[in-house]
C-alpha positions as CSV (number, residue, x, y, z in Angstrom):
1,X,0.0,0.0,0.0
2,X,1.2,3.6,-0.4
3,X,1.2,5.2,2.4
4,X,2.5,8.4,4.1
5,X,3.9,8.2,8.2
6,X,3.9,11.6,10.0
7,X,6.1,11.3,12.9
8,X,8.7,9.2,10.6
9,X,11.8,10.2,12.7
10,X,10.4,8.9,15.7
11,X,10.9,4.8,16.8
12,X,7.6,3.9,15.6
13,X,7.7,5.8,12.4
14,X,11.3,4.0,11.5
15,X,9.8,0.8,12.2
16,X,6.8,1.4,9.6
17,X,9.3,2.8,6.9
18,X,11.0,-0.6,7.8
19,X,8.0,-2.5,7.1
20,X,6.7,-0.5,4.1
21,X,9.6,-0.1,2.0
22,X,9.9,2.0,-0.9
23,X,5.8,2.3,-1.4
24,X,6.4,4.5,1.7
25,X,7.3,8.2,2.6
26,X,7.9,9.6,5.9
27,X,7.8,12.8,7.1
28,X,9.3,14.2,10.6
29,X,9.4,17.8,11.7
30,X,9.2,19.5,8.6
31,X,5.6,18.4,7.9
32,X,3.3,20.5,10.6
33,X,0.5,18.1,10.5
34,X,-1.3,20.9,12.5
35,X,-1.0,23.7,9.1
36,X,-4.2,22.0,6.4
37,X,-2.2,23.6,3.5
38,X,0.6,21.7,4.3
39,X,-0.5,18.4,4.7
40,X,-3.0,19.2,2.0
41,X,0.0,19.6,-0.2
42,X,1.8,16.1,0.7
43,X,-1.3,14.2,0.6
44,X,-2.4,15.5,-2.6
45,X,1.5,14.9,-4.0
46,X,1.8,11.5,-3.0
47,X,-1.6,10.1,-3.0
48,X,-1.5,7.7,-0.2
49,X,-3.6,5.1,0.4
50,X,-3.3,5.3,4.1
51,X,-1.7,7.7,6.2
52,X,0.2,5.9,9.5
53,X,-0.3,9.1,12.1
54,X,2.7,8.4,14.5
55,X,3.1,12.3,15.4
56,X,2.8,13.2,18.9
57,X,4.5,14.8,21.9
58,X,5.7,11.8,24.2
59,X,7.6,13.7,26.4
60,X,5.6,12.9,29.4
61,X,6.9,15.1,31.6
62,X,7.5,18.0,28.9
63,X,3.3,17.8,28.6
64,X,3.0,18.7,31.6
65,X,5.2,21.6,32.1
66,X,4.1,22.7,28.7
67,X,0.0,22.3,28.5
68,X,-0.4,24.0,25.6
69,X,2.1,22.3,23.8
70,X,0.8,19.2,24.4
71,X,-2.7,20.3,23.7
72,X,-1.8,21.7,20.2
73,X,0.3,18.5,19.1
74,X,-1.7,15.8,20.5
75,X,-5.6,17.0,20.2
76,X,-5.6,19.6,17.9
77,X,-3.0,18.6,15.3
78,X,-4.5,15.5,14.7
79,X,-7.8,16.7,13.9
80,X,-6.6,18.6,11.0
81,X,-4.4,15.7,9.8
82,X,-7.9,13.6,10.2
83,X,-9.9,16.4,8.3
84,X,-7.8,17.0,5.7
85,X,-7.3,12.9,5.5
86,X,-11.2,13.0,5.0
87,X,-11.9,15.6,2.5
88,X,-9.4,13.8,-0.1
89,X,-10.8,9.8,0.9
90,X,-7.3,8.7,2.5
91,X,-7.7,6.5,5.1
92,X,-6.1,7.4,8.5
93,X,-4.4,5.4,11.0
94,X,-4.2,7.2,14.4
95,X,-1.6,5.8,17.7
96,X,-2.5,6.8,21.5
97,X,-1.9,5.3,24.3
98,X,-2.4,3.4,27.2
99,X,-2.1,6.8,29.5
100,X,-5.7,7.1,28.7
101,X,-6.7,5.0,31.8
102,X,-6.4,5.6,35.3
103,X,-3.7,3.0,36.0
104,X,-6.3,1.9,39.0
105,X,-7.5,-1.8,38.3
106,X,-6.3,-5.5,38.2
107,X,-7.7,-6.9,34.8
108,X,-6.3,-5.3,31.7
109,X,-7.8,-2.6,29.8
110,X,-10.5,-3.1,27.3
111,X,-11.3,-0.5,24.4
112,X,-14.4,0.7,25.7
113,X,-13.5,0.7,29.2
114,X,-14.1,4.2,30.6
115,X,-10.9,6.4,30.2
116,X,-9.8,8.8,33.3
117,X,-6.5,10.2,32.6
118,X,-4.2,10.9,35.3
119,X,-1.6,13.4,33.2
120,X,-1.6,16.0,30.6
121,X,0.0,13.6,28.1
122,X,-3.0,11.1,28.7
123,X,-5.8,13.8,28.7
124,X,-4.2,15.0,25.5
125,X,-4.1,12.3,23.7
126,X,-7.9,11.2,24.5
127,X,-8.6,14.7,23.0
128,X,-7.2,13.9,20.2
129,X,-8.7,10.6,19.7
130,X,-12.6,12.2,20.1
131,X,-11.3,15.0,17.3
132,X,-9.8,12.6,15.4
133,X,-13.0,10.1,15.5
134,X,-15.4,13.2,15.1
135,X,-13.6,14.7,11.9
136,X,-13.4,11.2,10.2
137,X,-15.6,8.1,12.0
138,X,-13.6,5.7,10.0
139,X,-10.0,6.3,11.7
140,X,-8.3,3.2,12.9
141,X,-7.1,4.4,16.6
142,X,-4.6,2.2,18.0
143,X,-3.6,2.4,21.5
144,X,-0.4,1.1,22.8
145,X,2.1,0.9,25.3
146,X,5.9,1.3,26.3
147,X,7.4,1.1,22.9
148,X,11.1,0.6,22.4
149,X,12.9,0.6,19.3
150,X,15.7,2.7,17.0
151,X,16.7,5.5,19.6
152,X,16.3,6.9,22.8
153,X,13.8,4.6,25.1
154,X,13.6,3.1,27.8
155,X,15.8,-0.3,26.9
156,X,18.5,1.6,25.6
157,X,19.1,3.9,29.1
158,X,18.7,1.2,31.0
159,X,21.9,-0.8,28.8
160,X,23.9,2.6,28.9
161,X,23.6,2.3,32.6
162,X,24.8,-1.4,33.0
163,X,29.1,-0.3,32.8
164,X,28.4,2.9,35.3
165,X,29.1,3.6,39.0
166,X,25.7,4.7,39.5
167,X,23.4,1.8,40.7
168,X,20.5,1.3,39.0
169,X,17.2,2.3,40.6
170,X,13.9,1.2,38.6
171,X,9.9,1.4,39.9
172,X,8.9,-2.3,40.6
173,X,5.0,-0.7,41.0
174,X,3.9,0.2,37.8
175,X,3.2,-2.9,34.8
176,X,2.3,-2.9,31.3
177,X,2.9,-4.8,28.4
178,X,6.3,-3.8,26.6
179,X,5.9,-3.3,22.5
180,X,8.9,-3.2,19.8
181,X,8.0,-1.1,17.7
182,X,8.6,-3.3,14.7
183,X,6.6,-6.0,15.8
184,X,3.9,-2.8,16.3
185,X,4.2,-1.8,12.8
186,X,3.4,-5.2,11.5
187,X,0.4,-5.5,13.5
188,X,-0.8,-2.0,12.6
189,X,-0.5,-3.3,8.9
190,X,-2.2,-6.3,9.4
191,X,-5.0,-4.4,11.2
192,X,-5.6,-2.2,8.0
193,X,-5.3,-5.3,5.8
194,X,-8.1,-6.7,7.8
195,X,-10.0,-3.3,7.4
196,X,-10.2,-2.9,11.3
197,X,-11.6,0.9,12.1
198,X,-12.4,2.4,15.5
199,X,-10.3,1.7,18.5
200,X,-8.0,-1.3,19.0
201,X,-5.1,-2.2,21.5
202,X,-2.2,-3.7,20.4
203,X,0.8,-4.2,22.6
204,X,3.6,-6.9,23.0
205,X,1.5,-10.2,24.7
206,X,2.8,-10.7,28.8
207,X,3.0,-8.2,30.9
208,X,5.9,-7.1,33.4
209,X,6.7,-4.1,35.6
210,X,9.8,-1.8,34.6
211,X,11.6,-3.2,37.2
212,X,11.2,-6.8,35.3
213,X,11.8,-5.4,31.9
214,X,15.0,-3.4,33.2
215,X,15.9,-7.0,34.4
216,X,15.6,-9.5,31.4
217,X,16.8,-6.4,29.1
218,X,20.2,-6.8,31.0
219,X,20.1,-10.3,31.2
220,X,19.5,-10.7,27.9
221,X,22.4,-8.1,26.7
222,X,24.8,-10.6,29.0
223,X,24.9,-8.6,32.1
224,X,23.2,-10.2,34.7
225,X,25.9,-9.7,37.2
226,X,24.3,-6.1,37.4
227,X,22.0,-4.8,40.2
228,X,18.6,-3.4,40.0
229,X,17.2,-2.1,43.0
230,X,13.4,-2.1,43.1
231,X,11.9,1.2,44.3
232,X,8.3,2.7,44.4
233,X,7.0,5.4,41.9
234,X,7.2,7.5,45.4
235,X,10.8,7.4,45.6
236,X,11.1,9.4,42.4
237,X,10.2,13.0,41.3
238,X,8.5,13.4,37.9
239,X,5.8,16.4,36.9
240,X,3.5,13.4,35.6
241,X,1.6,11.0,37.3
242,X,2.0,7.5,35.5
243,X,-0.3,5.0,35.6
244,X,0.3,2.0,38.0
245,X,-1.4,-0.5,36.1
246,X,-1.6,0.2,32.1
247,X,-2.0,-3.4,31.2
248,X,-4.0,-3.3,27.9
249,X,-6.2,-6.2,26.6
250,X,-6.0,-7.1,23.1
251,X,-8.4,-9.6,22.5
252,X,-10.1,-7.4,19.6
253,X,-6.9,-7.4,17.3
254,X,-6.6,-11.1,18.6
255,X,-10.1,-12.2,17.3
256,X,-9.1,-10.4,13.2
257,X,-5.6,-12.5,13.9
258,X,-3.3,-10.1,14.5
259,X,-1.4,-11.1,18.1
260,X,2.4,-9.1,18.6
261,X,5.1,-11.5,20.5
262,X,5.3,-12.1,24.1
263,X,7.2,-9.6,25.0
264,X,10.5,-11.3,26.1
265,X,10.8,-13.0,22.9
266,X,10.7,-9.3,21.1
267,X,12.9,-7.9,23.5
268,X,15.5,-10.2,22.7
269,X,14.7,-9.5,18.7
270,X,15.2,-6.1,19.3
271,X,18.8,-7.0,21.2
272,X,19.8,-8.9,17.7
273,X,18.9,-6.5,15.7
274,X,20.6,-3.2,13.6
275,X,17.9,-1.3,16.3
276,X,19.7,-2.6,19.1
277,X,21.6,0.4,21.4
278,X,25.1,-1.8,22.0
279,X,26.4,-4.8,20.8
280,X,25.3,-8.0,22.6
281,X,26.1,-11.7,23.1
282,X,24.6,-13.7,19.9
């Protein structure tokens, strides 16, 4: 399919120019997908099929220091990305997040369980999945959770750590379900093959805490000589909230067929790979 991935520079959109090829183009900062005229341009140059929306502010923390900010590039943004997507027939594939939900239960999260958002980020990006919904029904919104791939995440800091002085401190109270991002941008594909629309969740299958991802990323890398101390989210500072249970359920995606690996097994796919932040045991 031709298609067109805003947020292309970020670890998601590499992932789907991986797994589109040539028949894709990706844009990163220099395409505003909040300016019509813009986006009206690309679309109309490229003629997509579908158009991947990976474009958002992550920072977590950032959102919250910077309301507006967020506001703009995760609700309002998207709309006119979604608007413009509809006036020319181009089918739109939006990604949120599991920061929708309270973080308050013990079953995993279904897609119409009621959203209460704890942060900025999250209320942010709910916004922009009722504007996105509203200016074009047919959107495929995909929520997700704590993607790692090419770049700066979560894997990666924790790997650069593993040679320091510094011990390594990591929250043993908050779980989701880790996602590579590649394996993410082959279920996303498989989703629009399917013709999926509305909202789905799709994360890597298990679930863990950070504390237990930190742990089997540096076991996996050939460190497991290396301490992690578990800690509670109280022993750190951040300006955001984070949820303390973000398991999603992904059931829907698993009933069309489309089911990402359990996460250990990507984890250590991700280690082997040209993605991979240092060099590990094969």
């Amino acid at each position: 399919m031709r298609a067109l991935i805003t947020g292309g520079a970020g670890q998601l959109g590499w992932a789907l120019q991986g797994a589109l090829g040539k028949n894709a183009e990706a844009k990163g900062h220099e395409l505003d997908i909040g300016d019509a005229a813009a986006v009206g341009g690309a679309l109309r140059q490229l003629q997509p099929e579908v158009v991947f929306n990976a474009a958002a502010l992550t920072q977590v923390d950032r959102c919250e220091r910077e309301p507006a900010l967020a506001h703009r590039e995760n609700a309002l943004a998207p709309e006119v990305l979604a608007s413009v997507c509809a006036d020319l027939g181009i089918r739109l594939v939006h990604i949120s997040t599991d920061y929708v939900f309270s973080g308050e239960g013990d079953r995993p999260w279904q897609e119409d369980d009621t959203p209460a958002p704890r942060s900025v980020y999250g209320r942010t990006k709910l916004e922009g999945e009722a504007r996105v919904q509203a200016a074009l029904p047919e959107t495929l919104i995909v929520r997700t959770s704590w993607v790692y791939g090419r770049g700066r995440n979560f894997v990666a800091a924790i790997l650069a750590q593993a040679g320091g002085n510094q011990p390594i401190r990591v929250v043993n109270d908050q779980y989701g379900r880790p996602t590579r991002a590649h394996d993410l941008a082959l279920g996303l594909l498989a989703l629009v093959e399917r013709g999926a629309r509305g909202v789905y969740h799709l994360a890597g299958t298990g679930e863990t805490s950070w504390w237990g991802l930190a742990r089997e990323a540096l076991d996996a890398a050939g460190h497991p000589d290396v301490s992690v101390a578990r800690i509670g989210s109280h022993e750190i500072q951040t300006d955001a909230a984070r949820p303390a249970w973000s398991v999603l359920d992904c059931e829907k995606a698993a009933r069309l067929g489309v089911v990402l690996p359990d996460w250990r097994q990507a984890l250590r796919a991700y280690l082997r790979s040209e993605d991979a932040p240092v060099d590990v045991p094969a």
